[in-house]
PQR file of N, CA, C, O and H, with PARSE charges and radii, in Angstrom:
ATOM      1  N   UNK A   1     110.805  83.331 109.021 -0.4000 1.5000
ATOM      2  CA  UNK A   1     109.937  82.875 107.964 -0.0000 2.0000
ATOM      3  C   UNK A   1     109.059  84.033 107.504  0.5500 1.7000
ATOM      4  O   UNK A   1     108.572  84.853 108.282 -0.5500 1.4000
ATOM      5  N   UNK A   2     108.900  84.038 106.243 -0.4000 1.5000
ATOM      6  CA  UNK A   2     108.379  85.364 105.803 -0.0000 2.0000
ATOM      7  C   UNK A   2     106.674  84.758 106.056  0.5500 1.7000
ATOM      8  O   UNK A   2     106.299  83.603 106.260 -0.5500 1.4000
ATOM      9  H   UNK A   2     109.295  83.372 105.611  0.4000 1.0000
ATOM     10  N   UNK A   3     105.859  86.057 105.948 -0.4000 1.5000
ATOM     11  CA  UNK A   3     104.173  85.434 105.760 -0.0000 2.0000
ATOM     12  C   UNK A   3     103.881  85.365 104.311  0.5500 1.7000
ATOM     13  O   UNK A   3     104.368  85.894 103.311 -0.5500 1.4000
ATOM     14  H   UNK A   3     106.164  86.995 105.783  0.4000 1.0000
ATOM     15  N   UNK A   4     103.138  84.721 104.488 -0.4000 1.5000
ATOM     16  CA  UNK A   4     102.054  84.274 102.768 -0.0000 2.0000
ATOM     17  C   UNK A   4     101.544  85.667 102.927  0.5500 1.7000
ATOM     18  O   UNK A   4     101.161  86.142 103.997 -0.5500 1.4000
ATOM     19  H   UNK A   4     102.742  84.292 105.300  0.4000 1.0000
ATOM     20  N   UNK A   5     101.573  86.381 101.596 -0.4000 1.5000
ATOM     21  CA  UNK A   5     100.518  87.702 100.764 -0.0000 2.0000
ATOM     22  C   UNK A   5     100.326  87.683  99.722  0.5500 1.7000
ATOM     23  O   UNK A   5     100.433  88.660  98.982 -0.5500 1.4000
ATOM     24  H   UNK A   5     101.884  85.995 100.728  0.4000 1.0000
ATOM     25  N   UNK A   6      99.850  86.091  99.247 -0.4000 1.5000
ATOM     26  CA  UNK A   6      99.476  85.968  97.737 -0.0000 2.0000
ATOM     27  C   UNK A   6      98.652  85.173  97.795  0.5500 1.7000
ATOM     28  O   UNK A   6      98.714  84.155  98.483 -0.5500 1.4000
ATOM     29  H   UNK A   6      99.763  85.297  99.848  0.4000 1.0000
ATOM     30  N   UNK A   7      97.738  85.501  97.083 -0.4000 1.5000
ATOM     31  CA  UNK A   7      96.117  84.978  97.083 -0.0000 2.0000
ATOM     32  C   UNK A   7      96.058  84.095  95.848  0.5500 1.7000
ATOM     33  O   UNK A   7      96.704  84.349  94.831 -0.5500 1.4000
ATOM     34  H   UNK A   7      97.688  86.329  96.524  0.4000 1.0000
ATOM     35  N   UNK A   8      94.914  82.603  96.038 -0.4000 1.5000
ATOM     36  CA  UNK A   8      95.418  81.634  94.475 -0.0000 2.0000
ATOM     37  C   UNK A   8      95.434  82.619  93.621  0.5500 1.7000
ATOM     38  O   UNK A   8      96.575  82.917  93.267 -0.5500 1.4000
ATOM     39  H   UNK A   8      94.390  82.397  96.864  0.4000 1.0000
ATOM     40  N   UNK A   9      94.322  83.435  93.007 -0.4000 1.5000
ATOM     41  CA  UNK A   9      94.588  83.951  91.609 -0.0000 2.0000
ATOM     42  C   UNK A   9      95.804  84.943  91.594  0.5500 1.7000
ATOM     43  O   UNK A   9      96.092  85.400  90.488 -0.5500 1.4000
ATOM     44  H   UNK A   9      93.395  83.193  93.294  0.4000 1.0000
ATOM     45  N   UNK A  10      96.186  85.143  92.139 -0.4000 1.5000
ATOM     46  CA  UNK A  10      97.410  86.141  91.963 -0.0000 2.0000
ATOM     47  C   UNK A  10      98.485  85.417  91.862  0.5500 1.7000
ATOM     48  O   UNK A  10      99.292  85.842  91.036 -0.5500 1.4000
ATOM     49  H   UNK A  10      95.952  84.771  93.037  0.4000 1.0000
ATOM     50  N   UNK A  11      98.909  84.025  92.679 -0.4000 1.5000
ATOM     51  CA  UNK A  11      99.640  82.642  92.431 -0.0000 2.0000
ATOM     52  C   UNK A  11      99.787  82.174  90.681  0.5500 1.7000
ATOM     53  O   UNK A  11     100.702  82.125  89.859 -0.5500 1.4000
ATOM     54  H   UNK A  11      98.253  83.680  93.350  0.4000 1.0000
ATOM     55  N   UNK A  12      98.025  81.827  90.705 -0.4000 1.5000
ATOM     56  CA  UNK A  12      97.583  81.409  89.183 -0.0000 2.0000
ATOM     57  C   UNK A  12      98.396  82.450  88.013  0.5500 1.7000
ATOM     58  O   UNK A  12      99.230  82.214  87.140 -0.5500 1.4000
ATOM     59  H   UNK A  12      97.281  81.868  91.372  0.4000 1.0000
ATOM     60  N   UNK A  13      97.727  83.662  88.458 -0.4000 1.5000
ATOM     61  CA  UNK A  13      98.447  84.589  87.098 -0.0000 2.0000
ATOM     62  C   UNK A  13      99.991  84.633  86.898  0.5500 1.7000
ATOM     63  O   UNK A  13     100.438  85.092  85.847 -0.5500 1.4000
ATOM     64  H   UNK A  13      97.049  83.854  89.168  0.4000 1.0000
ATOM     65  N   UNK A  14     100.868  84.144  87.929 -0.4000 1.5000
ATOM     66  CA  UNK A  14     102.287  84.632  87.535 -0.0000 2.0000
ATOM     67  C   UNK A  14     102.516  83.440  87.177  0.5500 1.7000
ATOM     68  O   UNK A  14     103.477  83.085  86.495 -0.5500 1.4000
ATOM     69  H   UNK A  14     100.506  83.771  88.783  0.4000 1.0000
ATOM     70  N   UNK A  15     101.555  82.664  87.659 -0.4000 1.5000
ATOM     71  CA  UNK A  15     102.370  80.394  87.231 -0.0000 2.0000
ATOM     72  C   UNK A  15     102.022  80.574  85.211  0.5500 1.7000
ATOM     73  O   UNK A  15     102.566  79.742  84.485 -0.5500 1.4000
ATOM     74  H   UNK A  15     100.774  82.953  88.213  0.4000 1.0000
ATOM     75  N   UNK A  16     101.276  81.496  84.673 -0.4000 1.5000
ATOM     76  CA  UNK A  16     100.874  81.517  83.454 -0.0000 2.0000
ATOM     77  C   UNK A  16     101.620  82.500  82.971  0.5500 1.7000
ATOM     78  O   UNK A  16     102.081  82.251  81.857 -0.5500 1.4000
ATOM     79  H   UNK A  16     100.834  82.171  85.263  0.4000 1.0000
ATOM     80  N   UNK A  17     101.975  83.807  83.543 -0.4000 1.5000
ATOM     81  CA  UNK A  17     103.019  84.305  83.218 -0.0000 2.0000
ATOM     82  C   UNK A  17     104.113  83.680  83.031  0.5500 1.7000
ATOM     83  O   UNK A  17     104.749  84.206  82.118 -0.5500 1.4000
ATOM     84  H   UNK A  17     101.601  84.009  84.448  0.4000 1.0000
ATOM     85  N   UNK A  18     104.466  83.064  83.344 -0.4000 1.5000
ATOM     86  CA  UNK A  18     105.476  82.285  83.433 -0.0000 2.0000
ATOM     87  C   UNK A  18     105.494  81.202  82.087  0.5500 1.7000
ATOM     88  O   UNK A  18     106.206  81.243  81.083 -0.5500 1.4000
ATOM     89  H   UNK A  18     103.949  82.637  84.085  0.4000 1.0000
ATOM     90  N   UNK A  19     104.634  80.413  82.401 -0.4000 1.5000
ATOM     91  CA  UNK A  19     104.315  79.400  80.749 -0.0000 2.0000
ATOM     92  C   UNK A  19     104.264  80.260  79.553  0.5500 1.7000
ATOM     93  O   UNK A  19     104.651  79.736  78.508 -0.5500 1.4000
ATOM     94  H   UNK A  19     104.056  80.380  83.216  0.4000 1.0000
ATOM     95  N   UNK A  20     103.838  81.545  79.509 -0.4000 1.5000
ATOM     96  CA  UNK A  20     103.611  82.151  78.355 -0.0000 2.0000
ATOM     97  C   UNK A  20     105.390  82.788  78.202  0.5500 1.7000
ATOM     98  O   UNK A  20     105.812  82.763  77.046 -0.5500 1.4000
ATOM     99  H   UNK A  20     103.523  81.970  80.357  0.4000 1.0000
ATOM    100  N   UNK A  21     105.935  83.084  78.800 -0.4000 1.5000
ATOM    101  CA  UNK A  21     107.471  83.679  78.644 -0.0000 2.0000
ATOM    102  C   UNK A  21     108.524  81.991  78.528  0.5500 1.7000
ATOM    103  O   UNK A  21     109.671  81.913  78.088 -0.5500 1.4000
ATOM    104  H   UNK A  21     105.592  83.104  79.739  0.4000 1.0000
ATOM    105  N   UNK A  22     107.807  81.014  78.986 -0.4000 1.5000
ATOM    106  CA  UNK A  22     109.261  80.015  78.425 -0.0000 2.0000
ATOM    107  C   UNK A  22     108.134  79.573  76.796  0.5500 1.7000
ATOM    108  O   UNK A  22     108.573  79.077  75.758 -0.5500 1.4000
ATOM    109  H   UNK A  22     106.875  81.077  79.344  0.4000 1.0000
ATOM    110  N   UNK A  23     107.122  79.839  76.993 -0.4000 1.5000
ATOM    111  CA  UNK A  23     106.542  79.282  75.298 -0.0000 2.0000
ATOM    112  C   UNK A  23     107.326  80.059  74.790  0.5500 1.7000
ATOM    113  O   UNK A  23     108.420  79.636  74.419 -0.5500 1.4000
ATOM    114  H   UNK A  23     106.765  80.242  77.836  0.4000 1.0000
ATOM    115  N   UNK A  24     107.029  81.207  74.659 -0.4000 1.5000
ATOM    116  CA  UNK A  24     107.926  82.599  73.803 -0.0000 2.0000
ATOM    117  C   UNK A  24     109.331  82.393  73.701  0.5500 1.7000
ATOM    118  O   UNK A  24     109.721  82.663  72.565 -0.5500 1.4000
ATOM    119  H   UNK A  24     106.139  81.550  74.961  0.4000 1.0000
ATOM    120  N   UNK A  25     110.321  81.980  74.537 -0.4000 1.5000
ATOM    121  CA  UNK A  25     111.296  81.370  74.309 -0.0000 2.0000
ATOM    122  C   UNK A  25     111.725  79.990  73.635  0.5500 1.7000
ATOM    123  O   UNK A  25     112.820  79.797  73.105 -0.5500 1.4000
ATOM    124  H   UNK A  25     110.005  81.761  75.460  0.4000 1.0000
ATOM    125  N   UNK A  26     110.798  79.154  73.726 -0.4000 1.5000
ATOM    126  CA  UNK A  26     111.102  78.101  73.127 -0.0000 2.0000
ATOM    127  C   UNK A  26     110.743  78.400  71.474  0.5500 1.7000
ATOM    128  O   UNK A  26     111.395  78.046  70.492 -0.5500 1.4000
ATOM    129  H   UNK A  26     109.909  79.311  74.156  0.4000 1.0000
ATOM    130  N   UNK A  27     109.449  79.193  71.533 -0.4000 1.5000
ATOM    131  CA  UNK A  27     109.118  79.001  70.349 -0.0000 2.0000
ATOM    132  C   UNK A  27     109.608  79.943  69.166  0.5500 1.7000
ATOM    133  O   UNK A  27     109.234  80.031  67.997 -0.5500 1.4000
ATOM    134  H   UNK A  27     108.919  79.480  72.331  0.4000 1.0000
ATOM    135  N   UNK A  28     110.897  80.833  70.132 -0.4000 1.5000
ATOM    136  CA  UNK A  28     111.732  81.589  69.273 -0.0000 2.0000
ATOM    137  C   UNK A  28     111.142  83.376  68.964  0.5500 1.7000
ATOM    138  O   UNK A  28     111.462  84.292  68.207 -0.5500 1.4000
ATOM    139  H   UNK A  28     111.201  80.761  71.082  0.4000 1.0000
ATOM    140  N   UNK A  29     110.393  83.206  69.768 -0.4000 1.5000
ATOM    141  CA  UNK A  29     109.608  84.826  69.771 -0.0000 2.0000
ATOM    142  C   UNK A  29     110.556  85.531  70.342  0.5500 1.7000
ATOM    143  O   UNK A  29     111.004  86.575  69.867 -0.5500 1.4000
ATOM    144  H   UNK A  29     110.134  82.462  70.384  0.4000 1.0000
ATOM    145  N   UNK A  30     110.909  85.026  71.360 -0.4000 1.5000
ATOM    146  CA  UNK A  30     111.843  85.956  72.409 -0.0000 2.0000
ATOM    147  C   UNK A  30     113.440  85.637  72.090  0.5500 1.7000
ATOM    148  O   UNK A  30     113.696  84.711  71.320 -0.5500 1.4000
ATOM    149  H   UNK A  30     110.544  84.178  71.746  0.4000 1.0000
ATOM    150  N   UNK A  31     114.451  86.368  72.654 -0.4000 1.5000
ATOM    151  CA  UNK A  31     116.162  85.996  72.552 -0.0000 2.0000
ATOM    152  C   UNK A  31     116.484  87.245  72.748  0.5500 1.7000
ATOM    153  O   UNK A  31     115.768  88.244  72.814 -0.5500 1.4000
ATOM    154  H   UNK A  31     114.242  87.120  73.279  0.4000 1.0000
ATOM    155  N   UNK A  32     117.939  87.080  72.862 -0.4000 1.5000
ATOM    156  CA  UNK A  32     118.821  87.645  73.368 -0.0000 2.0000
ATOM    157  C   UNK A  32     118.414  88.477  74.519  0.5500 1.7000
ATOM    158  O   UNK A  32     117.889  87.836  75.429 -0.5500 1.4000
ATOM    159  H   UNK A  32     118.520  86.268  72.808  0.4000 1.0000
ATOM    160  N   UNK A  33     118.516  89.610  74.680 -0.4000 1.5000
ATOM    161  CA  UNK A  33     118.788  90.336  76.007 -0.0000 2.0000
ATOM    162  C   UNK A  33     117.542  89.917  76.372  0.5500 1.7000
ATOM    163  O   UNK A  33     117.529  89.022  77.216 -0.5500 1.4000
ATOM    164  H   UNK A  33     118.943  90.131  73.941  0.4000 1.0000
ATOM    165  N   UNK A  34     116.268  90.396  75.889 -0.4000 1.5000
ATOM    166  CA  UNK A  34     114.878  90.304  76.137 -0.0000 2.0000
ATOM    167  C   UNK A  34     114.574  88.888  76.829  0.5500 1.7000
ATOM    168  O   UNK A  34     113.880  88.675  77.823 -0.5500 1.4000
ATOM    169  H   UNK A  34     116.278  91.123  75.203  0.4000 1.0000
ATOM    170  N   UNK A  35     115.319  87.934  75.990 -0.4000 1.5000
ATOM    171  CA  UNK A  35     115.032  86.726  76.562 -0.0000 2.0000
ATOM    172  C   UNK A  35     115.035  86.239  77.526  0.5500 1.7000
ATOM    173  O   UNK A  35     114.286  85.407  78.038 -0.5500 1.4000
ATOM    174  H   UNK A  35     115.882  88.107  75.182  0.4000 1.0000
ATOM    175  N   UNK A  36     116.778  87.238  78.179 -0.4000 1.5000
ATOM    176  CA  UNK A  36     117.251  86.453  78.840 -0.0000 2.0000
ATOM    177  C   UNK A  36     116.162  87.520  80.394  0.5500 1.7000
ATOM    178  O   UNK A  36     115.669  87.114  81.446 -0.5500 1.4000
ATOM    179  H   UNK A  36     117.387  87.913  77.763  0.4000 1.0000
ATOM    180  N   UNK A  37     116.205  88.625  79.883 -0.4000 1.5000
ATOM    181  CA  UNK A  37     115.443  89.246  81.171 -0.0000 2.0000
ATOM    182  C   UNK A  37     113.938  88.813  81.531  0.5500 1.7000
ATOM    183  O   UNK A  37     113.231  89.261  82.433 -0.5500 1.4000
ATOM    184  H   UNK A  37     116.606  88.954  79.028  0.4000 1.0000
ATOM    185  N   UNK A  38     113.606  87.710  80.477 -0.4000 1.5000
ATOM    186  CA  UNK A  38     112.021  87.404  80.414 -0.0000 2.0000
ATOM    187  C   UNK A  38     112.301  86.339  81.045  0.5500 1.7000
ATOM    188  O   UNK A  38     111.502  86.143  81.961 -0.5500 1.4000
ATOM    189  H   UNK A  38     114.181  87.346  79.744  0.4000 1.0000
ATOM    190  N   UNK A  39     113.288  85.375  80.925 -0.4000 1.5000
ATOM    191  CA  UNK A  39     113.382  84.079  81.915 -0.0000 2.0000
ATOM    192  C   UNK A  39     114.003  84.534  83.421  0.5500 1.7000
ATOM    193  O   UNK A  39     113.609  83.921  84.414 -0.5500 1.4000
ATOM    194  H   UNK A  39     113.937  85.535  80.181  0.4000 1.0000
ATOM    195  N   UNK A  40     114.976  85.618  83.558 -0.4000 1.5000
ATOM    196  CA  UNK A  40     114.622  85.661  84.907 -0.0000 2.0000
ATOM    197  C   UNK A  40     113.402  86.180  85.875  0.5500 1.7000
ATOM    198  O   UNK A  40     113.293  85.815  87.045 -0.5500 1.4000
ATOM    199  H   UNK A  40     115.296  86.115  82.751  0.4000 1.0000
ATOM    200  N   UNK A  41     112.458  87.128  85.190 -0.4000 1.5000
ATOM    201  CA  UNK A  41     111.635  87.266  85.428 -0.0000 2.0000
ATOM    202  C   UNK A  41     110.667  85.849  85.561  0.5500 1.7000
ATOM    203  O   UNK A  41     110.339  85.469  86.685 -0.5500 1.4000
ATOM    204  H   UNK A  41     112.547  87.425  84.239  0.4000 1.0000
ATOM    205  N   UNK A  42     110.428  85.434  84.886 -0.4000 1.5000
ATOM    206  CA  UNK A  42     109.594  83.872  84.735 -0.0000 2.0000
ATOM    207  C   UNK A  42     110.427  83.350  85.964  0.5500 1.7000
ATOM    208  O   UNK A  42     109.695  82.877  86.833 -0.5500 1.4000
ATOM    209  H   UNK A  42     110.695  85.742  83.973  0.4000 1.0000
ATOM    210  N   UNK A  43     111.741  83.315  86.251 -0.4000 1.5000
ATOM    211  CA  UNK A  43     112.076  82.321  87.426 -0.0000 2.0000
ATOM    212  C   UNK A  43     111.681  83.017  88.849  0.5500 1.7000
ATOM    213  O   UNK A  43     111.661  82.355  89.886 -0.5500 1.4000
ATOM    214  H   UNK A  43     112.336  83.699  85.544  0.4000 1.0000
ATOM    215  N   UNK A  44     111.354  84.476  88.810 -0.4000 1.5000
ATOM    216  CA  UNK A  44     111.292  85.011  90.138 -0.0000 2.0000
ATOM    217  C   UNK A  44     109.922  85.152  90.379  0.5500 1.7000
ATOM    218  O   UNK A  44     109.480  85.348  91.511 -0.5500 1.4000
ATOM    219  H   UNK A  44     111.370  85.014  87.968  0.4000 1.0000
ATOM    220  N   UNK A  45     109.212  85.062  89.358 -0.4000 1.5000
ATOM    221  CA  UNK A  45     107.768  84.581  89.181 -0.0000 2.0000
ATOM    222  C   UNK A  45     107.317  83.258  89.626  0.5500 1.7000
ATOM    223  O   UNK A  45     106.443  83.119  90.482 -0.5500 1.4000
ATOM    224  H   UNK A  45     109.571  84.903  88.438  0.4000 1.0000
ATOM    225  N   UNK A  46     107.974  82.193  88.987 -0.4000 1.5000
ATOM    226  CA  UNK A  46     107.835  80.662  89.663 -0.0000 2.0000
ATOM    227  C   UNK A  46     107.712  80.696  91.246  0.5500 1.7000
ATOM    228  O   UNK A  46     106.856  80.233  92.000 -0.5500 1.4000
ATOM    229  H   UNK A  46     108.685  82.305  88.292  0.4000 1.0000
ATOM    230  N   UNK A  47     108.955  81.458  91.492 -0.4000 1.5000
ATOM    231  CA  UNK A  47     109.553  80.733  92.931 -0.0000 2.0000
ATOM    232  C   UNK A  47     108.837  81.500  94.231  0.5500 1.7000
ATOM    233  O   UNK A  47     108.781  81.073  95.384 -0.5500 1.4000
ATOM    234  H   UNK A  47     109.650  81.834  90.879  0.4000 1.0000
ATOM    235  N   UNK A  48     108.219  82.961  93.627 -0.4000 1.5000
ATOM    236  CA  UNK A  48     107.256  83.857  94.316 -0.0000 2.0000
ATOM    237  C   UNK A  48     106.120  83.245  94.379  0.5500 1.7000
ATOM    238  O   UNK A  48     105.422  83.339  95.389 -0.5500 1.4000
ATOM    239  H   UNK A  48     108.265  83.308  92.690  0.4000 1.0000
ATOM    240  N   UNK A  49     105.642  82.303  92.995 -0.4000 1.5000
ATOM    241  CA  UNK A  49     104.167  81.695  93.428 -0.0000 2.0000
ATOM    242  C   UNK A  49     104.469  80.498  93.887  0.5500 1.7000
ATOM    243  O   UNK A  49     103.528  80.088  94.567 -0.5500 1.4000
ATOM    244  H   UNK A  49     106.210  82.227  92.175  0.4000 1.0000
ATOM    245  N   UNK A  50     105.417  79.674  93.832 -0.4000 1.5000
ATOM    246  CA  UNK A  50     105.740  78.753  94.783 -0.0000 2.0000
ATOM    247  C   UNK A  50     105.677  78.968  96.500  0.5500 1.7000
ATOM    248  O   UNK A  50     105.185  78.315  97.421 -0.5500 1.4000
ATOM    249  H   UNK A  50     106.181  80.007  93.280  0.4000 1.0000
ATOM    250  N   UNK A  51     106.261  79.935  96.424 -0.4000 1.5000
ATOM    251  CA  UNK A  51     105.829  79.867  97.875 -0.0000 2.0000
ATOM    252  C   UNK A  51     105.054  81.116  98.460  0.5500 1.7000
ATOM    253  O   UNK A  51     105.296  81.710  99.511 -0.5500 1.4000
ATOM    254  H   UNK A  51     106.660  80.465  95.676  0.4000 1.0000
ATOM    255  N   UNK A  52     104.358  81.298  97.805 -0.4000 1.5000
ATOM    256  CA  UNK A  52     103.496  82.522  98.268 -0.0000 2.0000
ATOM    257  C   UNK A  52     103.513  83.348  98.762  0.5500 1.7000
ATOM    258  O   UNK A  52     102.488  83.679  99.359 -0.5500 1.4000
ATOM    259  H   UNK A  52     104.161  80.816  96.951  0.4000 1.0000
ATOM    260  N   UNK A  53     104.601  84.121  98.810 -0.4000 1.5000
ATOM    261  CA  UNK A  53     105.229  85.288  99.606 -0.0000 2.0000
ATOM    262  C   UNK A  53     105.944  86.011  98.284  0.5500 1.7000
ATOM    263  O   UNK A  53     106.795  85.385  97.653 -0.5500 1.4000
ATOM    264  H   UNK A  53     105.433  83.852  98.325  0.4000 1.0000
ATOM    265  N   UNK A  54     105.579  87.278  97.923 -0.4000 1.5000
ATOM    266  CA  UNK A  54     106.040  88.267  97.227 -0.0000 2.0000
ATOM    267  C   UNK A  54     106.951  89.144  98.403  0.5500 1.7000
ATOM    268  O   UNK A  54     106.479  89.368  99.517 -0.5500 1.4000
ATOM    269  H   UNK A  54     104.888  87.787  98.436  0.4000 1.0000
ATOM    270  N   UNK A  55     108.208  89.565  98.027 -0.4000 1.5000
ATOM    271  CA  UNK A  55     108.768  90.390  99.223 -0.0000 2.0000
ATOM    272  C   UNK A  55     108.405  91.830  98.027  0.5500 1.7000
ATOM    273  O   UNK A  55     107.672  92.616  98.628 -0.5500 1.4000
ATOM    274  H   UNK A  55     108.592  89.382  97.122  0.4000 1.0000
ATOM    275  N   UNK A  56     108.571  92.106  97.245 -0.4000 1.5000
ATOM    276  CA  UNK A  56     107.706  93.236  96.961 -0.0000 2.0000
ATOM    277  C   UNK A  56     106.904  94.150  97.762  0.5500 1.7000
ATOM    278  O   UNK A  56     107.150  95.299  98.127 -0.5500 1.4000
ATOM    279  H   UNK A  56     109.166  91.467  96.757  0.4000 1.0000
ATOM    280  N   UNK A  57     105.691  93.253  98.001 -0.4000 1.5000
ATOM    281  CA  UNK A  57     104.334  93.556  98.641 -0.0000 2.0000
ATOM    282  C   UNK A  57     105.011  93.853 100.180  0.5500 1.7000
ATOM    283  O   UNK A  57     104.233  94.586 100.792 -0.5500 1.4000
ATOM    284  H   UNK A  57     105.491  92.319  97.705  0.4000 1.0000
ATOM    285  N   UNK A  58     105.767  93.643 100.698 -0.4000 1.5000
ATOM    286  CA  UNK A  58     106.011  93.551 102.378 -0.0000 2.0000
ATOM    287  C   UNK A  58     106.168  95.032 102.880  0.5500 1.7000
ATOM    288  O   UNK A  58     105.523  95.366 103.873 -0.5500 1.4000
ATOM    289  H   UNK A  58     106.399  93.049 100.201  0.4000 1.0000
ATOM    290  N   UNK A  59     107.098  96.063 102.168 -0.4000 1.5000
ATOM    291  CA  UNK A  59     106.916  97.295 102.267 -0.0000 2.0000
ATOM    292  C   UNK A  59     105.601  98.265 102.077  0.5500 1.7000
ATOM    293  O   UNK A  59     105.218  99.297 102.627 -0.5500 1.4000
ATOM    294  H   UNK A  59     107.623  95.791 101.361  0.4000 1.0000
ATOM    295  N   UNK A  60     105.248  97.669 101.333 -0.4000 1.5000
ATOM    296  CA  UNK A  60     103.730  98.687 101.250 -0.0000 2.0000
ATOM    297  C   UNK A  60     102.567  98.118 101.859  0.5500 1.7000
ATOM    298  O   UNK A  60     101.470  98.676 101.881 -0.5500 1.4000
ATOM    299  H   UNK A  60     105.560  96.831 100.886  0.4000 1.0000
ATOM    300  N   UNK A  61     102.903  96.655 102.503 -0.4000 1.5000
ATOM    301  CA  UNK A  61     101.715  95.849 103.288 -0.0000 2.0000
ATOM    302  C   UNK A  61     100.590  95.656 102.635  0.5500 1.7000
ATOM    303  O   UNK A  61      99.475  95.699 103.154 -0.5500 1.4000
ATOM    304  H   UNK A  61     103.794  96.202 102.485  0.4000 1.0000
ATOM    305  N   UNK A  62     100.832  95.430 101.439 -0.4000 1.5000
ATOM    306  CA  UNK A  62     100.064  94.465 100.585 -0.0000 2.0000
ATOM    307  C   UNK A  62      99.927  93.132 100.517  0.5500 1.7000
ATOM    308  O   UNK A  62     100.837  92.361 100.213 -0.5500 1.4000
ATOM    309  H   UNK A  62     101.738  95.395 101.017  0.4000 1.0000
ATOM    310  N   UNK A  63      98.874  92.844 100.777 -0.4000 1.5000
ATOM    311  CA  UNK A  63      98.281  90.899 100.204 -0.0000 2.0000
ATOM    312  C   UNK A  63      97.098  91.373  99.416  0.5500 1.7000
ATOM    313  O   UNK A  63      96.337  92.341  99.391 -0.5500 1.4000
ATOM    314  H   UNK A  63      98.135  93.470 101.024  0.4000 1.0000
ATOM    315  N   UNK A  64      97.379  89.753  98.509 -0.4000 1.5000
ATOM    316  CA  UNK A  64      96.205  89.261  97.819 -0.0000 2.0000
ATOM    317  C   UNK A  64      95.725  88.335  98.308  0.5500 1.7000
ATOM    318  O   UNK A  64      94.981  87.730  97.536 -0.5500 1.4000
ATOM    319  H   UNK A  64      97.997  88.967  98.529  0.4000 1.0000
ATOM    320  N   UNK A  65      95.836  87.804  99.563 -0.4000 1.5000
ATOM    321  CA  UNK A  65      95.519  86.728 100.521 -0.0000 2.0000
ATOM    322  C   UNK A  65      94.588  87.185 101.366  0.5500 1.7000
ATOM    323  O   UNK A  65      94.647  87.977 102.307 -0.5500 1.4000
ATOM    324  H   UNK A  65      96.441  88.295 100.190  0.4000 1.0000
ATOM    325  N   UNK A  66      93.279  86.251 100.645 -0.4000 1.5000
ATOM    326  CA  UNK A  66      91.988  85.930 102.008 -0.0000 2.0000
ATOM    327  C   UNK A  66      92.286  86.159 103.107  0.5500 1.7000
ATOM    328  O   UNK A  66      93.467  86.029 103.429 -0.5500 1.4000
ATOM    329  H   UNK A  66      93.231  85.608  99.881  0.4000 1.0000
ATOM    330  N   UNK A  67      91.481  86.506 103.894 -0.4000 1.5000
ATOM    331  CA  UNK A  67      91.465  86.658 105.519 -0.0000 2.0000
ATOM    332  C   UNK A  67      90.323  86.103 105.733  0.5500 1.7000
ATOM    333  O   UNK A  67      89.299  86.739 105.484 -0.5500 1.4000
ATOM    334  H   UNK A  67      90.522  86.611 103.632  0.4000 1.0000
ATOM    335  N   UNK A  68      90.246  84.430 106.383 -0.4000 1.5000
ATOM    336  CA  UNK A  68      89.262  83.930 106.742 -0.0000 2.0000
ATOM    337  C   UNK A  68      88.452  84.102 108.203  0.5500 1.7000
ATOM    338  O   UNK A  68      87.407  83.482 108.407 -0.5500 1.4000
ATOM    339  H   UNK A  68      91.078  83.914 106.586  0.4000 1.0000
TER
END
């Protein structure tokens, strides 16, 4: 099981990243190649703030996660 290294606002900002790249798609701003690299991005964004673990961050031992 990987650890949590994402802190809410860092969660928050990619869950809005995310709404702002499928608006842009729906609303026809975005397409073709761009599009399609902006929705996988938006999906690896979702599923990173879904579960709060960026594997990114694991090599350089980065969190945005409190230490209570």
């Amino acid at each position: 099981m990987m650890t949590k290294n994402m802190g809410s606002a860092d969660r928050l900002i990619r869950l809005l990243v995310v709404v702002a790249i499928i608006a842009a798609y729906f609303m026809g701003a975005i397409s073709g190649t761009i599009a399609i690299v902006g929705l996988i991005a938006a999906g690896i964004f979702l599923l990173t703030s879904l579960i709060g673990t960026c594997p990114l961050y694991l090599p350089f031992g980065l969190s945005t996660l409190r230490k209570n």
